[in-house]
N, C-alpha and C positions, 0 to 999 in steps of 0.2 A: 444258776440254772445254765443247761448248756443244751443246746439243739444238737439232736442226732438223727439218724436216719434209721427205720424202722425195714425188718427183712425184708418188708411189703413194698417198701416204695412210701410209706408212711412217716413222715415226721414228728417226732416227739421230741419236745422238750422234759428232762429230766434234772431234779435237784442235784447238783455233782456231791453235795455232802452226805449225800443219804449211799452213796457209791461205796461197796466194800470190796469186791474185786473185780476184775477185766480179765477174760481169758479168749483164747484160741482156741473155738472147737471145731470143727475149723471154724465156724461161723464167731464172729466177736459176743461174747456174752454176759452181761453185765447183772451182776448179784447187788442187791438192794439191801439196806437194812431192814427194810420193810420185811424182807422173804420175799421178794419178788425176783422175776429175772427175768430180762429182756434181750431180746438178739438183734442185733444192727448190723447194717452195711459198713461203719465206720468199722476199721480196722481199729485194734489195742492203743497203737501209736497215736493215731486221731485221737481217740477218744480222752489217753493221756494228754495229748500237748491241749483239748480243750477244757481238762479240769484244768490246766496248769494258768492257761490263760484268765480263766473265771475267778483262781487264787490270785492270781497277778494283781488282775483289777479290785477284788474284795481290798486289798493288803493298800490299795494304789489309795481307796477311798479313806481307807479309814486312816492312815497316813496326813492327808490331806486336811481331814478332819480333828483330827489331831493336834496337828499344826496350827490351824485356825482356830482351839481351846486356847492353845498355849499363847498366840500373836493376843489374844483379849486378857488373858491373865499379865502379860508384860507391859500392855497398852490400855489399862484401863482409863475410859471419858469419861 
């Protein structure tokens, strides 16, 4: 999930996986898989580097958890 700012001055948080494209019209405008679309203050770029971060940390988690299957399959009590 990743928080954006709404044309209004309104905040929405939005799934970033449900995200299919970002555009310039001028206004930034974000197409949903749902059929939806929404228009934000955050510029294209914003809005990229906060999917990118939201991937980061998904990838950071399951990484981690991962690691932690494997430390108990090598170290079983």
């Amino acid at each position: 999930m990743i928080k954006l700012t709404k044309i209004n001055g309104e905040e929405i948080i939005i799934n970033a996986e449900l995200i299919e494209t970002v555009e310039a019209r001028p206004d930034t405008t974000i197409s949903l898989a749902t059929g939806n679309k929404i228009i934000v203050q955050d510029t294209v770029s914003e809005v990229v580097e906060k999917v990118l971060q939201y991937r980061r940390s998904i990838d950071q988690k399951s990484t981690k958890k991962k690691n932690k299957t494997q430390e108990k399959k090598n170290n079983p009590q």
